[in-house]
C-alpha positions in Angstrom: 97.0 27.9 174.1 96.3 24.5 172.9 99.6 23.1 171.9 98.8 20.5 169.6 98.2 20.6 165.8 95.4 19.6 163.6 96.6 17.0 160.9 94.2 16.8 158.2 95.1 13.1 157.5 92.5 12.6 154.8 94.3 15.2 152.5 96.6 12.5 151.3 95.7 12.8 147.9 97.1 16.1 147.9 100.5 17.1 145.9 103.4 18.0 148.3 103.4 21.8 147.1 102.0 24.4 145.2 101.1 23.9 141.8 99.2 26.1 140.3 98.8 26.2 136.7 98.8 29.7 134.7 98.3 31.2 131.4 102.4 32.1 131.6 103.6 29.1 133.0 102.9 27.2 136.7 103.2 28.8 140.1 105.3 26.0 141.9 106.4 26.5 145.4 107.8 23.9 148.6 104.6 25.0 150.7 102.1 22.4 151.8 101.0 22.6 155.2 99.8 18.8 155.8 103.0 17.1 154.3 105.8 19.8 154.9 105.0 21.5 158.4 102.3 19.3 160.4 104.6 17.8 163.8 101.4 15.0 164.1 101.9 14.4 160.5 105.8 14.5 160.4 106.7 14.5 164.1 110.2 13.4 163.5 110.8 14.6 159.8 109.8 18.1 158.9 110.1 20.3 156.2 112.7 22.3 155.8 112.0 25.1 153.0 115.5 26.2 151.5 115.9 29.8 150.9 118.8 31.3 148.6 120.4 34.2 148.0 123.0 35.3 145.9 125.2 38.7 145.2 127.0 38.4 142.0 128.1 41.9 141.3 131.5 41.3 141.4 134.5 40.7 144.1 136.6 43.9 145.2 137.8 46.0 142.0 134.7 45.2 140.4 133.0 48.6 139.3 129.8 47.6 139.8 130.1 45.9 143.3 127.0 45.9 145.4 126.4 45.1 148.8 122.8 43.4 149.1 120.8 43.9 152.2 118.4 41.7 152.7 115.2 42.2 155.3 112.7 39.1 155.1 108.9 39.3 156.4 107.8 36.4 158.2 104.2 35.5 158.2 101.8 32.1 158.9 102.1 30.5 155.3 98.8 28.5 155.7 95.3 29.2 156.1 92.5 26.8 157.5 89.8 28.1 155.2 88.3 29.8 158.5 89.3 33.4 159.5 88.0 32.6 163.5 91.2 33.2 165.6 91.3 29.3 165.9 94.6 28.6 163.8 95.1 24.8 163.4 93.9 24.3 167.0 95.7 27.1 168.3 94.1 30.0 169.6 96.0 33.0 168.1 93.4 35.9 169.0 95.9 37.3 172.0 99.0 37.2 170.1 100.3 40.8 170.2 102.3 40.1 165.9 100.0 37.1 164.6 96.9 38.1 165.2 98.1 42.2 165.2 95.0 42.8 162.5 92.8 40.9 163.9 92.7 38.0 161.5 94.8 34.9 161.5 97.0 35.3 158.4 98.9 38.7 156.7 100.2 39.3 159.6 104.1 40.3 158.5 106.9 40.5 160.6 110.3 42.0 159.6 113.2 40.1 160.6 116.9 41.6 161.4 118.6 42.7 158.1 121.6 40.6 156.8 124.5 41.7 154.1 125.6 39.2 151.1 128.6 41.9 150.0 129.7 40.1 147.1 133.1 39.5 147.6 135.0 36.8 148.5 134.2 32.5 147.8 130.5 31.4 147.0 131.3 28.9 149.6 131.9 31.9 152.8 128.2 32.7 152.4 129.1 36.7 150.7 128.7 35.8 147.5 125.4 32.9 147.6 124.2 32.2 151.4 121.8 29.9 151.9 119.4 29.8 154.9 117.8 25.9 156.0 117.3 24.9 159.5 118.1 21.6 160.2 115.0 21.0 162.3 111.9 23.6 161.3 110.1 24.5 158.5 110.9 28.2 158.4 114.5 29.2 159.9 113.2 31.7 162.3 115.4 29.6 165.0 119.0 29.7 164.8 120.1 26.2 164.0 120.9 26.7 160.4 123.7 24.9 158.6 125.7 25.0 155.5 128.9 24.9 153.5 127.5 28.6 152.2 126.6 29.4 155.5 129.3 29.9 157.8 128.2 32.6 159.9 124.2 31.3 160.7 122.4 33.4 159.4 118.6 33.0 159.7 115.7 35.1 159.9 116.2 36.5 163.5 112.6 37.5 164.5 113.5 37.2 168.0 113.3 41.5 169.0 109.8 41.1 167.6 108.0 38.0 169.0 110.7 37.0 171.7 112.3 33.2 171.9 110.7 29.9 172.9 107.2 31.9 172.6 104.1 30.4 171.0 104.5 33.2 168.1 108.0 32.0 167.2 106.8 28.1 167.6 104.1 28.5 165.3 106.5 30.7 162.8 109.1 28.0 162.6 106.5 25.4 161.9 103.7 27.3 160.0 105.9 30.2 158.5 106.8 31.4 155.1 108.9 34.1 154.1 106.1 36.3 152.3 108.4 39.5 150.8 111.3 40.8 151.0 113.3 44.5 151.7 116.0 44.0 149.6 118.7 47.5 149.6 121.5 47.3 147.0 124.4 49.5 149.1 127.8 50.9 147.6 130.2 49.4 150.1 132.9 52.5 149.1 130.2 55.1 150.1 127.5 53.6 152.0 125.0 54.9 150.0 122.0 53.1 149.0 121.9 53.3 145.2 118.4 51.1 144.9 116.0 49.8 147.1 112.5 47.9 147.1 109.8 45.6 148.3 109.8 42.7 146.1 107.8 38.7 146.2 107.9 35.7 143.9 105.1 36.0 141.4 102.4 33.3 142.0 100.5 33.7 138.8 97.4 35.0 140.5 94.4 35.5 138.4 91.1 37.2 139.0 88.6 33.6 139.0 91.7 31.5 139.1 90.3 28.0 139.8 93.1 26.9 142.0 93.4 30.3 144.3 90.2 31.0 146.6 89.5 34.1 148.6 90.2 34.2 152.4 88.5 37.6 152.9 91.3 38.5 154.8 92.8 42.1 153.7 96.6 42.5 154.7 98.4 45.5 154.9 101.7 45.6 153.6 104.2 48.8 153.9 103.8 51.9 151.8 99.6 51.5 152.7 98.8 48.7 150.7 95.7 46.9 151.7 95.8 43.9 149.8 93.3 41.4 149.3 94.7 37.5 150.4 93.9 34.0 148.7 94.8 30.5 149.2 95.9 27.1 147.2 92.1 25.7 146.9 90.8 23.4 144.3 87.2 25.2 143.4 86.2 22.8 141.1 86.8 19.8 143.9 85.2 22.0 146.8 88.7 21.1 148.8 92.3 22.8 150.0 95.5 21.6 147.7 98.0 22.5 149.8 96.6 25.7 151.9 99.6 28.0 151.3 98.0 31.4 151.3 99.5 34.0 149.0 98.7 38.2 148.3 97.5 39.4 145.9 99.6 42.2 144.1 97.8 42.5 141.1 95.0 44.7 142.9 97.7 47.6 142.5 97.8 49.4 138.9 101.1 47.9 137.3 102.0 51.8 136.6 102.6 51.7 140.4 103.2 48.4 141.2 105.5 47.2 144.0 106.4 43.9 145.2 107.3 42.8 141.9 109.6 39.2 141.2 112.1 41.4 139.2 113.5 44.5 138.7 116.5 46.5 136.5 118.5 49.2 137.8 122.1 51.1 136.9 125.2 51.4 138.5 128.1 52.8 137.3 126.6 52.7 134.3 126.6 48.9 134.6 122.7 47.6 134.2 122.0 45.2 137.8 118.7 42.9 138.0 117.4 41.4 141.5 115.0 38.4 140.4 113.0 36.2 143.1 111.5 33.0 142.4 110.2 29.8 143.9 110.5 26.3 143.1 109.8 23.1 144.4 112.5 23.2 147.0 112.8 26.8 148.1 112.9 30.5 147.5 115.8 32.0 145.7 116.9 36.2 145.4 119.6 36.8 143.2 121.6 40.1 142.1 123.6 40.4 139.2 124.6 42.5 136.6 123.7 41.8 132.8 
């Protein structure tokens, strides 16, 4: 495999993110593959995309404590506008995870689960943990640090793609956290009370000017086959910042999964998981209201 990247150094004109405008506000996101995750770019300065997450169901007495399981999938963010096996000059097509359906993007790997119970200081990383690495764009490596962090944690895809391989290289400088598993457990029984598959909403809309199709279908757990796009400016004839998104709206809202919010009870208490995006990172939160 070719090792080094393809800067597209006559994108500067391009805006440092997502943002895509939409009938119920902007899609903003910290994804842009020329200024955030290119090594010939950025060589010594990368990117790192800040991911939060935050239990606030109470501490221990609370009736309504949860613990939240979390269970990220990992996937290349970007997309090169060509679906040929040729990824930014590297050649995927014998990767056994990144290039598992035969094209080079919606390829999802699930990373090792990991508890926020709840209880406890914000600052020991069980009430809000927050995953950066100090060095790569996407924390599949474990070099993470922070005050709500104590313990590490990142998005350990190492059972799945092994360490210091060209699939965990190319995820911790190309990679995105696309959806996530999230469980809410009761930590007196162990019994999962609520469960889904949810993803920040990127204000996807069928002829959206600013979202172009990849032809790339990805599957997704529970038998989606879903239909992928990326940040394109149609009108211009040129890539914004080549993040590549799915779209969910293909499945009848009736049915829909993989939504940025959702209500359950417990105990009679009413609990909401919300997941959003800014410019800076990626932020799940559970909390009762």
């Amino acid at each position: 495999y070719q090792a080094n990247y393809n800067s597209d150094s006559n994108d500067s004109g391009m805006m440092p993110f997502s943002n895509v405008p939409g009938l119920s506000g902007n899609y903003l996101s910290p994804w842009d593959k020329d200024f955030n995750t290119d090594p010939s770019s950025s060589p010594t300065n990368p990117t790192p995309v800040f991911y939060k997450f935050e239990n606030w169901t109470g501490d221990w007495g609370s009736p309504h404590l949860l613990t939240l399981r979390v269970t990220p999938y990992v996937g290349l963010a970007y997309f090169d506008g060509k679906d040929d096996g040729d990824y930014y000059n590297y050649n995927i097509t014998g990767l056994p995870n990144l290039f598992a359906n035969g094209s080079e993007i919606g390829n999802f790997i699930p990373a090792s689960p990991f508890d926020i119970d709840g209880t406890g200081i914000p600052a020991g990383g069980t009430v809000q943990l927050d995953v950066k690495s100090s060095a790569d764009h996407c924390p599949v490596i474990q070099n993470t640090f922070s005050i709500h962090n104590p313990n590490s944690i990142y998005f350990d895809i190492s059972g799945i793609v092994g360490t210091n391989t060209v699939e965990e290289k190319l995820l911790k400088d190309y990679g995105k956290v696309y959806f996530y598993y999230l469980q809410a457990i009761n930590p007196v029984t162990n019994v999962v009370v609520w469960d889904e598959y949810m993803m920040p909403s990127n204000n996807f809309a069928s002829g959206h000017l600013y979202w172009d199709a990849t032809y790339v279908i990805a599957p997704l757990p529970f038998g989606y086959m879903l239909p992928m796009y990326y940040n394109y400016d149609i009108v211009a004839g040129m890539p914004v910042s080549h993040e590549a998104i799915v779209d969910v709206t293909s499945i009848p809202e009736s049915i829909r999964r993989y939504k940025s919010e959702a209500v359950f009870t417990h105990n009679g208490y009413n609990m909401r998981v919300r997941i959003n995006t800014d410019l800076f990172g990626m932020y799940v939160k559970l909390e009762d209201f």
